[in-house]
N, C-alpha and C positions, 0 to 999 in steps of 0.2 A: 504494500500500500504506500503511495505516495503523500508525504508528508510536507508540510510548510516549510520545511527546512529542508527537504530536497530539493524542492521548486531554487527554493533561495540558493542554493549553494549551485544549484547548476545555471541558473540564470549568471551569477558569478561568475563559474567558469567562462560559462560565455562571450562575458563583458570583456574578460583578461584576455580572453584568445584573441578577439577582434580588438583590443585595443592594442595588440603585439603586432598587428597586421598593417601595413604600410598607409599613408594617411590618404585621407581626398583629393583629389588632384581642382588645383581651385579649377573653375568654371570658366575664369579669363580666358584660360590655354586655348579653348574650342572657339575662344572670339572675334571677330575681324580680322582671319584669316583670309587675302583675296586672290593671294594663289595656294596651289595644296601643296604637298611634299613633292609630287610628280611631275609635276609641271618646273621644281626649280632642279629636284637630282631625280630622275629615274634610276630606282633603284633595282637591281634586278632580282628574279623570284626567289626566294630564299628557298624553300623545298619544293617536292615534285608536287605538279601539282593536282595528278588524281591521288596522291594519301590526304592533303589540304584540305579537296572536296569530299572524299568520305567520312570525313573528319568532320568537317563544317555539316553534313549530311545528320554524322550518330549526333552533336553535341549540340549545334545552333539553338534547338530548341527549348533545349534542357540547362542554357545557360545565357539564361539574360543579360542584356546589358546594362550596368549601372549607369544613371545618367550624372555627365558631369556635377564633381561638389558632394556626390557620395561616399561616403567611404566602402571599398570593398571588402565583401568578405572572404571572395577567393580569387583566384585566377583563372584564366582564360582556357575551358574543357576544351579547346576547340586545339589550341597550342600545347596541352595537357599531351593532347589523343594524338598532333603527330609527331610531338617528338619521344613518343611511348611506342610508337610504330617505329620511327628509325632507330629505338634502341638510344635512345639519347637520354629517356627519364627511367627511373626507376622508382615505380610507385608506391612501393612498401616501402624504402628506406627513404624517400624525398632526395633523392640524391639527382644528378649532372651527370652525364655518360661524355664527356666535351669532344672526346674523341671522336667517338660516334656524330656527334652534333658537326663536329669537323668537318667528317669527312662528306656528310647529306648536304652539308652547305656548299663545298667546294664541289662537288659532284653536279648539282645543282645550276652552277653557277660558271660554270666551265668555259663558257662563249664568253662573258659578260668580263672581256678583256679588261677594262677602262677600272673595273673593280677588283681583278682578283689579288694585284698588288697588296691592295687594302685589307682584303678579307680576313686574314691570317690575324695581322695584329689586332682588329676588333675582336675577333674571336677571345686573343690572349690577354685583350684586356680589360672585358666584360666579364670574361669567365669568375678571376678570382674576387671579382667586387661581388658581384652579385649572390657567387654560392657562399660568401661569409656572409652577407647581409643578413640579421636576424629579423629583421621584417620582412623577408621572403623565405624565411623560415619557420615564420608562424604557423599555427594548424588553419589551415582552410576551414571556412563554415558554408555550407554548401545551404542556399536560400531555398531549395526545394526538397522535401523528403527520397523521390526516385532516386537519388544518386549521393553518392559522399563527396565532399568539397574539392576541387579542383588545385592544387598547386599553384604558388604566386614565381615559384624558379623557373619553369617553360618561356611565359608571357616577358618576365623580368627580362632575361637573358636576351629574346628574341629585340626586344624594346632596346636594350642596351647597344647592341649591334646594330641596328637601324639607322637609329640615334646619332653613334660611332664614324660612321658610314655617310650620313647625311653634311654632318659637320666638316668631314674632309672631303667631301664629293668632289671626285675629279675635274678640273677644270673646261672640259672637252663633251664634259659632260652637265655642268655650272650654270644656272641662266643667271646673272649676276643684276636681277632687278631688284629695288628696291623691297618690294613684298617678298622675295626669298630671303632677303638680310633679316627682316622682318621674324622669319618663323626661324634660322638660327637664332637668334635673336632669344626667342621664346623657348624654343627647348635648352638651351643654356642657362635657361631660369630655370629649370624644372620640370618644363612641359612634358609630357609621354608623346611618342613618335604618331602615336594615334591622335592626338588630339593637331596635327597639323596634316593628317592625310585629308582632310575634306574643308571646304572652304568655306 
């Protein structure tokens, strides 16, 4: 039988998990954006992209999106499911397969000349910020019953190299207008690389 003071202690738990868990990304980021990420570096596809769509296919639905100014409670099931496919996550221990993550990236990415210089050190230098990071080592709180909480390491990682990648974007590759200064600009503050994909 459930008691007042279960309620209370697990509501606790609850609180402590989610406040262990990375903050709200303010609402500015998504603001007066008047070009996207694409238009200033196209960047090229990071994984293949029928494991993406089946991916997007099992998880889309079962994983809302928070709208800017929320704080999450987990991470992205969609970035969860493919880097659980390439062997890159490991979902009992929360752990980073990087090598594997490595190798799907560069595999991946193989044409995409202009970038593969770059690839390697984003890689080597997102990896070790992110899997120490203890807000992306929080426990996930999954906002729906059908499924357990999703991972903030997958999404983090992916975001970091994005991120990485945008900031140094090849010159050849660079639209050097005003509105691209603009969204370096903003993810230099903190922005998530999602929040300047759309305008």
């Amino acid at each position: 039988m459930t008691t007042a003071m279960d309620i209370l202690v697990l509501g606790l738990m609850l609180v402590s998990s989610v406040l262990g868990q990375p903050p709200a990304e303010n609402k500015t980021c998504y603001q007066g954006n008047q070009k996207t990420a694409t238009e200033c570096c196209p960047l090229p596809r990071m994984m293949e992209k029928a494991i993406a769509d089946a991916c997007n296919s099992k998880y889309k639905a079962l994983s809302p999106r928070v709208p800017p100014g929320v704080r999450k409670t987990e991470g992205s099931c969609v970035t969860q499911c493919i880097f659980t496919t390439i062997g890159g996550f490991n979902e009992k221990n929360n752990t980073l397969n990087i090598e594997a993550i490595r190798k799907a990236i560069l595999d991946t990415t193989a044409s995409a000349k202009a970038f593969l210089p770059l690839l390697n050190n984003s890689i080597n230098y997102c990896y070790p910020i992110i899997s120490k990071d203890p807000q992306f080592l929080a426990t996930p709180v999954s906002p729906i019953p059908e499924r357990d909480g999703c991972s903030f390491l997958p999404p983090a990682l992916m975001n970091c190299i994005k991120i990485d990648l945008f900031q140094k974007c090849p010159k050849n590759k660079w639209n050097n207008a005003p509105e691209c200064q603009h969204l370096k600009e903003k993810i230099s503050t903190g922005c998530s690389f999602s929040a300047i994909v759309s305008g």
